[in-house]
N, C-alpha and C positions, 0 to 999 in steps of 0.2 A: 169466604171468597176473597175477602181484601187482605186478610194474614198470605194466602197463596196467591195473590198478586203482589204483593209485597214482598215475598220471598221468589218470583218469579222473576222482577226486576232487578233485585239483590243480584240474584245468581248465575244471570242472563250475561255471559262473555267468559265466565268463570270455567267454563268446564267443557266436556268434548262436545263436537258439533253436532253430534246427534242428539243431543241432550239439551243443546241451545237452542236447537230447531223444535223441541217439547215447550219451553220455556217462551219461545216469541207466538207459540199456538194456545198457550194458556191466557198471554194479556192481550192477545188480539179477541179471545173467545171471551173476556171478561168485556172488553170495550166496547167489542161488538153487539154483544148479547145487551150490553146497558144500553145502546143505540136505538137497537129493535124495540125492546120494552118501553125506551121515551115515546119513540115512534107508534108505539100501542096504546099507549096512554094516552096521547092528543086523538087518535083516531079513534077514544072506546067513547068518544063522545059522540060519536055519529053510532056506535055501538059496535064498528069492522073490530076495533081494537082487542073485542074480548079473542075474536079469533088471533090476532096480533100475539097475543100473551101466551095463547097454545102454540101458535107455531112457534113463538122464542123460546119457550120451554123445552120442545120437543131438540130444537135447532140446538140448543146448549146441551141436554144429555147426550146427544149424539156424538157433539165434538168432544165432551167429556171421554165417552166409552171408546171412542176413537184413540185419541188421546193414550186412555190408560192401557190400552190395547196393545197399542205398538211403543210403549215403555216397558213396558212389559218382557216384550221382543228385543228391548235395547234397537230398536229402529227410529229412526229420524225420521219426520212425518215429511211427507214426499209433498206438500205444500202450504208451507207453515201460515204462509202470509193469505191464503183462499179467506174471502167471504163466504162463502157457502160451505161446504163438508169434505 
């Protein structure tokens, strides 16, 4: 994940805009997703957090399968900057 965030940032201006729009949904989906899982972590102390960790789980393949979905397509994700899916 952090070699593809790394080349994410790299490559982010570099190329057509459909492509840049893949690239700002990848390090938002990495920051985000490390967000949610802090945020599961202080809360698996109360024990809500183990569910925390599924839904960040769940919430990151999604954006993943989204994601390779519509590169795939050569489409630009229709909104790259969403917190949610």
């Amino acid at each position: 994940m952090l070699i593809g965030l790394v080349m994410a940032y790299v490559n982010r201006g570099k190329g057509e805009a459909w492509l840049d729009s893949h690239y700002t949904w990848a390090i938002r989906t990495f920051w985000i997703g490390l967000l949610y899982a802090f945020a599961s972590l202080i809360l698996s102390f109360i024990l809500i957090g183990v569910l925390g960790f599924i839904a960040t789980a769940v919430w990151m393949i999604v954006r993943v399968v989204i994601g390779l979905q519509t590169v795939g397509r050569r489409e630009p994700i229709s909104n790259p900057t969403s917190w949610i899916i």
